[in-house]
Structures are given as C-alpha cells and as structure tokens.
C-alpha positions as CSV (number, residue, x, y, z in Angstrom):
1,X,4.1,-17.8,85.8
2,X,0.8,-20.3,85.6
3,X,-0.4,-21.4,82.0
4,X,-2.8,-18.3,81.7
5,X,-0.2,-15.6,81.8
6,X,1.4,-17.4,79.5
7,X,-1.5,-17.3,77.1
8,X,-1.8,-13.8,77.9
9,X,1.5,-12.8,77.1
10,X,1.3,-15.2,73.7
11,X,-1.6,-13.0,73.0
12,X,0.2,-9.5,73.7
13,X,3.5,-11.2,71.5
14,X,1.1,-12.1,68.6
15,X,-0.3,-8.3,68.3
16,X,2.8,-6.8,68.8
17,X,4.4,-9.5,66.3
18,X,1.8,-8.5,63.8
19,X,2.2,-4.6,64.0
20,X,6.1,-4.8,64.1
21,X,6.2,-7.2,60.7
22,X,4.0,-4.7,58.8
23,X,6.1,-1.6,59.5
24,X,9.4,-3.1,60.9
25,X,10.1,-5.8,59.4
26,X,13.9,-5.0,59.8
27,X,13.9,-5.5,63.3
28,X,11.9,-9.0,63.1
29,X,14.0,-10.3,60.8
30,X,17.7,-9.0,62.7
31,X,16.2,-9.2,66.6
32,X,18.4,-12.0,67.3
33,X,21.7,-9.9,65.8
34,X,20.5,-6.9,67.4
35,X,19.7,-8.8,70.7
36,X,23.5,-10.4,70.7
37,X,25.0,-6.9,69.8
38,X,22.9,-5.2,72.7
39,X,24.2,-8.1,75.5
40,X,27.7,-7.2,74.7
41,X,26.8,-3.6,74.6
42,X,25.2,-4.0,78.3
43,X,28.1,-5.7,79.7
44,X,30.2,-2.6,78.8
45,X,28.2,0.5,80.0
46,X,26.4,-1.4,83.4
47,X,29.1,-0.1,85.5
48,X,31.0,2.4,84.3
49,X,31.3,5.4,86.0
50,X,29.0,8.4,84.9
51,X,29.7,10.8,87.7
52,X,29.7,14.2,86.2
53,X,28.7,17.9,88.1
54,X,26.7,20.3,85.3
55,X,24.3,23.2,85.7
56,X,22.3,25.5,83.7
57,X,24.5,28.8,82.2
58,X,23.3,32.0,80.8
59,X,22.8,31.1,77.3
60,X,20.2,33.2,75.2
61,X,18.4,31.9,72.8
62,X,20.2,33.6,70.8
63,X,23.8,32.1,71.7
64,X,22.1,28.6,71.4
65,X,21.4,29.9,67.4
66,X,24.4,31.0,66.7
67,X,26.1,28.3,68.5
68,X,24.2,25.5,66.3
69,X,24.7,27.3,63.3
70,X,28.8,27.3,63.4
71,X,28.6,23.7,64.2
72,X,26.0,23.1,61.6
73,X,28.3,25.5,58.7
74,X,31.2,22.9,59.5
75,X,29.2,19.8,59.0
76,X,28.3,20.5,55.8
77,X,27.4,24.9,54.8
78,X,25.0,23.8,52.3
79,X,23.0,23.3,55.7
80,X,23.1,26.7,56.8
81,X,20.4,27.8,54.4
82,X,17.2,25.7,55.5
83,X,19.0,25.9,59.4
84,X,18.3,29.5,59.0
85,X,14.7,28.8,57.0
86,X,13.9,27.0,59.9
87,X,14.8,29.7,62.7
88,X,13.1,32.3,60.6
89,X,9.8,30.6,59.7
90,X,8.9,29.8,63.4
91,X,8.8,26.7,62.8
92,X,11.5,26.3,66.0
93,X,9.5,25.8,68.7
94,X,11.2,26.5,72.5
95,X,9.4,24.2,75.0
96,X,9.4,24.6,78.6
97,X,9.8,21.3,80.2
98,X,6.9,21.8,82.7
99,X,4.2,22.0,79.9
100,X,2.3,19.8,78.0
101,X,1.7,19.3,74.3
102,X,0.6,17.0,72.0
103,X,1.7,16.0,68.8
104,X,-0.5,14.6,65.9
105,X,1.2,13.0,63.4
106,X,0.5,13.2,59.7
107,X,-0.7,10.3,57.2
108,X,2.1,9.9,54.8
109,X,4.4,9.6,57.6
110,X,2.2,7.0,59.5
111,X,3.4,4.7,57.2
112,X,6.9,3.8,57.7
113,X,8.2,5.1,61.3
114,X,6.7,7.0,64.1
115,X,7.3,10.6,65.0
116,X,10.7,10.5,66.2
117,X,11.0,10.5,70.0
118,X,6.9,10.3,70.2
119,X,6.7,7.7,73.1
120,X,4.6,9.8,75.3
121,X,2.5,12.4,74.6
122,X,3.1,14.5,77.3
123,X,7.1,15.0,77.0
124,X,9.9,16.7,78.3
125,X,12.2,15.9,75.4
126,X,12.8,17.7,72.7
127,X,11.2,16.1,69.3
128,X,11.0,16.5,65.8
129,X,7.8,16.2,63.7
130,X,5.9,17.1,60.5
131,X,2.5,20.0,60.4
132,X,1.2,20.8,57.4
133,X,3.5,23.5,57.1
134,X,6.9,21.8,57.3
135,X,9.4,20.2,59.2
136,X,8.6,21.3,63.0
137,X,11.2,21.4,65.8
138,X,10.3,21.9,69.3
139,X,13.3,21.9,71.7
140,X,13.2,21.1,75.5
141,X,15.5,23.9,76.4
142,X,18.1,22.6,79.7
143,X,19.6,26.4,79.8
144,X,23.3,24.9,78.7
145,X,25.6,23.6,75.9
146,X,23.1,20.6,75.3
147,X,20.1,22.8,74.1
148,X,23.0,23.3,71.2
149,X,23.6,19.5,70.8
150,X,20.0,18.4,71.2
151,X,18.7,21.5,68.1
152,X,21.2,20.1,66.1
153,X,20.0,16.6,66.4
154,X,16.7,17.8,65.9
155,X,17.9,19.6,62.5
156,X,19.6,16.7,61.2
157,X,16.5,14.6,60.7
158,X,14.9,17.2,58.7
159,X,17.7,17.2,56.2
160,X,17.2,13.6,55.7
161,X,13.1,13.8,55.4
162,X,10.8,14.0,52.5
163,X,7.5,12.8,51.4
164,X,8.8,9.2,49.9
165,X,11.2,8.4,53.0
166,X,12.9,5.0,52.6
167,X,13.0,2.0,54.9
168,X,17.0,3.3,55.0
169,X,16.3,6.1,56.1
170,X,14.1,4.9,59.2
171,X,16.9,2.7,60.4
172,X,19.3,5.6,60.1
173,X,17.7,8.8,61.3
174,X,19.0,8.7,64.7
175,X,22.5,7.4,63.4
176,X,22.8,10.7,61.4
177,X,21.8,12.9,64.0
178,X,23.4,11.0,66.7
179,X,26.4,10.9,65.1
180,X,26.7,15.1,64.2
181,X,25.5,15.5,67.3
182,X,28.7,13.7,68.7
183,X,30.8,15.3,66.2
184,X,29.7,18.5,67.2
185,X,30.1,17.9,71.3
186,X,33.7,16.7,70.5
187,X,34.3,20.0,68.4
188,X,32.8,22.3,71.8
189,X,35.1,20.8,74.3
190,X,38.0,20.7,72.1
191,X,37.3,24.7,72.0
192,X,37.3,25.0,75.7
193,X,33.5,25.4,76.9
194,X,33.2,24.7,80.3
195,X,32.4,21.0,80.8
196,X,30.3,21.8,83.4
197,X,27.7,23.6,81.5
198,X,27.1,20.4,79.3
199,X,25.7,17.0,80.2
200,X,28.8,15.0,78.8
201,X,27.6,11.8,79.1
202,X,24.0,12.0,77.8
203,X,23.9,10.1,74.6
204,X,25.6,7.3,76.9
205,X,23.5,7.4,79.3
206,X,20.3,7.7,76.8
207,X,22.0,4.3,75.3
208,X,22.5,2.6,78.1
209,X,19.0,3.0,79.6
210,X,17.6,2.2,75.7
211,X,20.4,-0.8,76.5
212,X,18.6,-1.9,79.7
213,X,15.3,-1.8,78.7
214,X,15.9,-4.4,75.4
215,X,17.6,-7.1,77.9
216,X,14.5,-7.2,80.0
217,X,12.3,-8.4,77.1
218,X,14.9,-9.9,74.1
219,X,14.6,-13.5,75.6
220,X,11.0,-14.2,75.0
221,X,10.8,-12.2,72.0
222,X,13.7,-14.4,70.4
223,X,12.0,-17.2,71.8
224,X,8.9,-16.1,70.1
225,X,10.4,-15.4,67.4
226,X,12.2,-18.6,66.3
227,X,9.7,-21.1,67.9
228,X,6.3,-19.9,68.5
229,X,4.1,-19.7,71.4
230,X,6.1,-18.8,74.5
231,X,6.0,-21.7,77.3
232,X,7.6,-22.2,80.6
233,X,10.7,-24.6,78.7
234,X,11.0,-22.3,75.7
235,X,14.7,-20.9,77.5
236,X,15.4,-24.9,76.8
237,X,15.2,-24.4,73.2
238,X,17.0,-20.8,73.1
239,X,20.0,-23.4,74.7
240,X,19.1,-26.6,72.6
241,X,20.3,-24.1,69.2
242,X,22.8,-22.2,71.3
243,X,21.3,-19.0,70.4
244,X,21.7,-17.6,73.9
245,X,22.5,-19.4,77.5
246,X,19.7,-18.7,79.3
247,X,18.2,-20.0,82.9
248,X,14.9,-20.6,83.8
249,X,14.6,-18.2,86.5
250,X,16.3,-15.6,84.0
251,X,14.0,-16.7,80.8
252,X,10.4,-16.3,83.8
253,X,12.0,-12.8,84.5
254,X,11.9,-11.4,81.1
255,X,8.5,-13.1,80.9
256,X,7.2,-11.5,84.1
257,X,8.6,-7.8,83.2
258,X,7.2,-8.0,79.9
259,X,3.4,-9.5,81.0
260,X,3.5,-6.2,83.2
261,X,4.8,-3.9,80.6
262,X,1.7,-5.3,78.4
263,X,-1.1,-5.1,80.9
264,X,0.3,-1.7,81.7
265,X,-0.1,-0.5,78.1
266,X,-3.2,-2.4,78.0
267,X,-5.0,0.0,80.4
268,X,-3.0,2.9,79.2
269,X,-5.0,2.4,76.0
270,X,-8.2,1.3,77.2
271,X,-8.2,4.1,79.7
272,X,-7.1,7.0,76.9
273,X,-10.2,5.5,74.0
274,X,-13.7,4.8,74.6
275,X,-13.5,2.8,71.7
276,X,-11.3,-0.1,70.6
277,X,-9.6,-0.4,67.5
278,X,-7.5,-3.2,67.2
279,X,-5.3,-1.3,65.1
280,X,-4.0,1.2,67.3
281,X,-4.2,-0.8,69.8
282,X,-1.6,-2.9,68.4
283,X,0.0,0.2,67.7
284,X,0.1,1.7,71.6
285,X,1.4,-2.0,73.1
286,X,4.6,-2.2,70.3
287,X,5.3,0.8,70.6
288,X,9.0,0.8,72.7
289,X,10.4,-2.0,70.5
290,X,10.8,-0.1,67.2
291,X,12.3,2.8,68.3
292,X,15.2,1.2,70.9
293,X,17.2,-0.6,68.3
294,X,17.9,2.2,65.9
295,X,19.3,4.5,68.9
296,X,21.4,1.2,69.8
297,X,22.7,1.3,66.3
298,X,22.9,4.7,66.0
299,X,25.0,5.8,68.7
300,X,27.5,2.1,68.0
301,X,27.8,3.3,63.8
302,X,27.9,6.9,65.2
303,X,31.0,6.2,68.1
304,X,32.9,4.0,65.6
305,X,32.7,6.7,63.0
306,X,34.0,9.4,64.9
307,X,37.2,7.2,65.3
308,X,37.7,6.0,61.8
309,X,34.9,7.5,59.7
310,X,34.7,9.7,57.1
311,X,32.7,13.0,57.6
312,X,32.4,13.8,53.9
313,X,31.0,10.6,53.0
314,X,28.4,10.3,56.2
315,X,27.4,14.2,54.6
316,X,27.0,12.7,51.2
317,X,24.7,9.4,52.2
318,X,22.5,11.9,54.6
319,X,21.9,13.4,51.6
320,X,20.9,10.7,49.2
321,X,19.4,8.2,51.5
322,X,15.8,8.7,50.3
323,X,17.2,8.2,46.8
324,X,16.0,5.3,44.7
325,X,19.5,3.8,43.9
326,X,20.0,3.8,47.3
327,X,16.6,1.9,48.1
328,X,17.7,-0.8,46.1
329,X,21.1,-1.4,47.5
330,X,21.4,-3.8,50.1
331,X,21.2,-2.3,53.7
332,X,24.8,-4.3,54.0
333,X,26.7,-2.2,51.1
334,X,24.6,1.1,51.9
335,X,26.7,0.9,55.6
336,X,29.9,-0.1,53.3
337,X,29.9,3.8,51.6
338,X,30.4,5.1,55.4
339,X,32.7,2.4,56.5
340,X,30.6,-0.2,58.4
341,X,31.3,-3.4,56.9
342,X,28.1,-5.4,58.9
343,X,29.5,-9.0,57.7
344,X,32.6,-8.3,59.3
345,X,32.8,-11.4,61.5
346,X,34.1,-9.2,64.5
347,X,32.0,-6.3,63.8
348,X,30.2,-6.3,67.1
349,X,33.1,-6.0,69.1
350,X,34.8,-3.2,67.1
351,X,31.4,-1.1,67.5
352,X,31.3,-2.1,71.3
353,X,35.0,-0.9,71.9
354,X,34.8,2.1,69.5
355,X,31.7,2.8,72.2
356,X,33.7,2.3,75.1
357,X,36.8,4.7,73.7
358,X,34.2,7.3,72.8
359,X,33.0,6.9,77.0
360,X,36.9,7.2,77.8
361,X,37.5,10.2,75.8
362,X,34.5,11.6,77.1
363,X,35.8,10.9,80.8
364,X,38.7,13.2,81.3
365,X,36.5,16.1,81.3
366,X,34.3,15.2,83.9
367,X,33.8,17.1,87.0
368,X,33.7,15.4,90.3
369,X,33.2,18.6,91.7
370,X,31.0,21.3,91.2
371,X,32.9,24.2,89.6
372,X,31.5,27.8,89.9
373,X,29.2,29.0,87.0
374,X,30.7,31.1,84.1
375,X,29.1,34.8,83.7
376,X,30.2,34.1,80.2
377,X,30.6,31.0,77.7
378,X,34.1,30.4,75.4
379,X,34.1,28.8,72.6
C-alpha cells in the first residue's frame, strides 16, 4: 500500500473509531480480548467438516406455531403468554425470501444497538425490530425445522426488550436467543425429527463466517487501537508488545481488505443519499464491527452453557437484565450468576472446546446422503 491509502484508511479508522466509542464502547475497550478469543475460535471451525444433506418439509405455518410454542412452554411457561400475544396481534410477520422490505428503526432504540440483524436493508434473514405498535417479528420462512429455531430466536429478544435497555443487554441479546435457540435444536433431535429437514449446523456456520470476517480486519484495528495512525511498520509494534505475531505481508492484507471494505461502503452511502451527513455516514462504514462480536460471544457463552449451565438461572437474568441492580454490577459478576467466570485465566479455551463439543455432538446426525422427504414430521 503507498502512503495515501494509508491516510485514507486512517481517515475511514478515525470515523469508524469515533462512532464505535459513542455507542460501543465495550468493544473498543475489549477488541484486543475479543480479537485473541476469535483467533483461537478460527483455528477450530476453518476446517471442520460441515457436510450435511437437508431440504424443505411440509410444515404449515401452523406446525411451525405450535412447534415454537412447546419449546418456548419448557424454557420458561411464563413465556407462553406474550408468545401467543405475539401470534395473535399480527405482529408475526412471514417473509418470503424473494422480497424486499425495509425496516425503519425507532429513536429510543437508536441509541444504544442497532436493529438486530439490520446489515442490509434488503434481507433474506429473518429479524427482529420495534414499530410503534410493539415488538415486530418478521421470519424468513426455509419450509423446515429451522423456521422453528430461527421464530424462537426471534422471540427471545423481545422478552429481553424495553424502552430503557441496558448496555448488558446489548452485549447479550444474541447470547440469550442463541443460546435457547440451541437448547431448543438439541431438545428436537433428541425427539427424533428427521435431521434432514433441519440445517444442523447453522449457528456454526453463521459463527464461523462472523469468525472469518473479524480476522480479516482485527490487525489494523488493534493496531489502531493501541498506537494510532496506521503505517506500513505498525505489525512491528503489534510484535514489539507481543500482543499478536504478525508479518508484514499478513499485517498489508488486513490493510488492503479493509481499505476496500471502506471505499465500498463509501459509495454504498454516497450512492443511496444526495446529501451527506457525517453522522450516518459514520454510521453506514462501522456498521459490521458492532454486531460480529456479540454473535462470537453469544454462541461461545451459549455452547459452554449447554454443557455445564444452568437453565433456570440463564431464564432468570433474561429476565432482569434491563434491571438497575443489574446495570450497576460489573459486566464480569453479571456473567458469574450464569456460570462464566470471564477472569478465569483459561477461559478462552474452555469456551473454544465447549464450541468444538457442541460441533461434535452436532455431527453424528449428519447426513452424507440425501434421505427421502417425510410426508409427516415426529416429534
């Protein structure tokens, strides 16, 4: 890279740095933890085997109701009554993946976290948002066992939603829903559905591509980060500290992948508004770095908590999260009430194996093969 891209990409850093310290300051303050977690993560799920056969089924809308609700009664029953709020108001949405839609998001919400899952506007992912009237779910149906999975996901953030949301519950949205989610996929299989009317490995895959995309960038934003203006010898300082091993050619990489990411954005947004406005623009370019770390730690808490969690207790903090006590705990002992002990000197490597165990499980009921399609569903 010549001296001018690197200017450039100092100038896209210092935008993005701005935005992301005003409304996540979580992640600049832990990048370099969540960085080092996300590099051990990578090495595990690169090359492991995801090779599974699945098709669509016969489910009705219907079945995919009824089928959320009994997983929903045994995660906690108190549940059932704003679940069934939420079928009867409308305010379920069933979106065909071929269309378009766009979501506006509301002013008190602006504040603290995007809409969840709001990356592009036009989507093909199911997502959760707020309207004036409520709590909205619109679900990308796949006609099989994951339009169950993915409305329960969906549910679970608006049992952890109000109006004065805390920075706790932003980090741990997606660990909630991933982790019921999970709970939930082991509790189908173990009642016999056929496997191949469900995308088994889809919260790994989801990871590992969220995974992929944070080692193409982490090495100039920690060098950012810790030192300043990024410059062709900054990967000698990342080594200097021993804060990463790095080479040059791997350090110009991440530099080169994340200049094009920028300009991209950059005439995304230009292209989309006639006029500029710094603050959304700073907005559009920072856009994929908030959201990828709390599905890294969602899906780690939510894997080592299926092994050696406690369901109860995971119930109970969903519950209270937005509550002030628990705003003024320490993000540290908040994890402690469910069992993740974060200054745990090998806590990294417990979250990454309980990861790779969850994948393992997951693994003997994969189909190599296609298996005919069921005229009916078991569970």
């Amino acid at each position: 890279m010549k001296k001018e891209d690197y200017k450039r990409l100092n100038d896209y850093l210092n935008d993005t740095f701005i935005y992301l310290s005003e409304h996540d300051g979580f992640f600049i303050q832990n990048m370099q933890s969540i960085f080092i977690l996300n590099n051990i993560l990578y090495g595990k799920l690169k090359d492991i085997d995801l090779e599974h056969k699945f098709h669509e089924n016969n489910l009705t809308f219907e079945d995919v109701f009824e089928l959320a609700r009994n997983e929903i009664e045994k995660i906690n029953s108190n549940y059932l009554k704003e679940f069934d709020k939420l079928i009867n108001s409308g305010l379920l949405g069933l979106f065909k993946q071929e269309e378009n839609i766009n979501i506006k998001e509301v002013d008190y919400y602006e504040k603290l976290s995007e809409v969840e899952n709001n990356e592009e506007e036009t989507r093909n992912t199911s997502i959760c948002f707020y309207t004036e009237d409520g709590y909205f779910i619109d679900l990308a149906r796949t006609y099989n066992y994951d339009d169950v999975l993915s409305l329960i996901h969906e549910f679970i953030h608006s049992t952890n939603s109000s109006k004065n949301m805390g920075e706790y519950r932003y980090i741990l949205t997606e660990f909630f829903s991933i982790y019921f989610e999970i709970l939930s996929k082991k509790d189908l299989l173990e009642n016999g559905i056929n496997t191949s009317e469900l995308d088994i490995f889809d919260r790994i895959k989801s990871t590992g591509m969220i995974s992929k995309k944070i080692v193409k960038y982490d090495l100039a934003f920690m060098a950012y980060n810790l030192f300043g203006n990024v410059k062709e010898d900054s990967y000698e300082d990342l080594e200097k500290y021993h804060i990463v091993s790095s080479t040059k050619e791997d350090f110009e990489d991440t530099c080169i992948n994340l200049l094009k990411y920028f300009d991209y954005q950059k005439i995304v947004y230009n292209n989309e508004n006639k006029e500029f406005n710094l603050y959304n623009y700073r907005k559009h370019i920072s856009r994929m770095f908030s959201s990828g770390y709390r599905y890294l730690y969602g899906t780690l808490f939510a894997c080592h908590l299926l092994e050696n969690g406690n369901k109860d207790k995971i119930v109970w903090l969903n519950d209270h999260i937005n509550d002030e006590e628990i705003k003024n705990m320490d993000l540290t002992d908040v994890l402690k009430i469910i069992g993740i002990d974060l200054i745990d000197e090998n806590i990294d490597a417990k979250l990454v194996d309980s990861a790779q165990n969850y994948y393992e499980n997951l693994s003997k009921y994969s189909v190599k093969e296609e298996k005919e399609k069921s005229l009916t569903y078991n569970v």
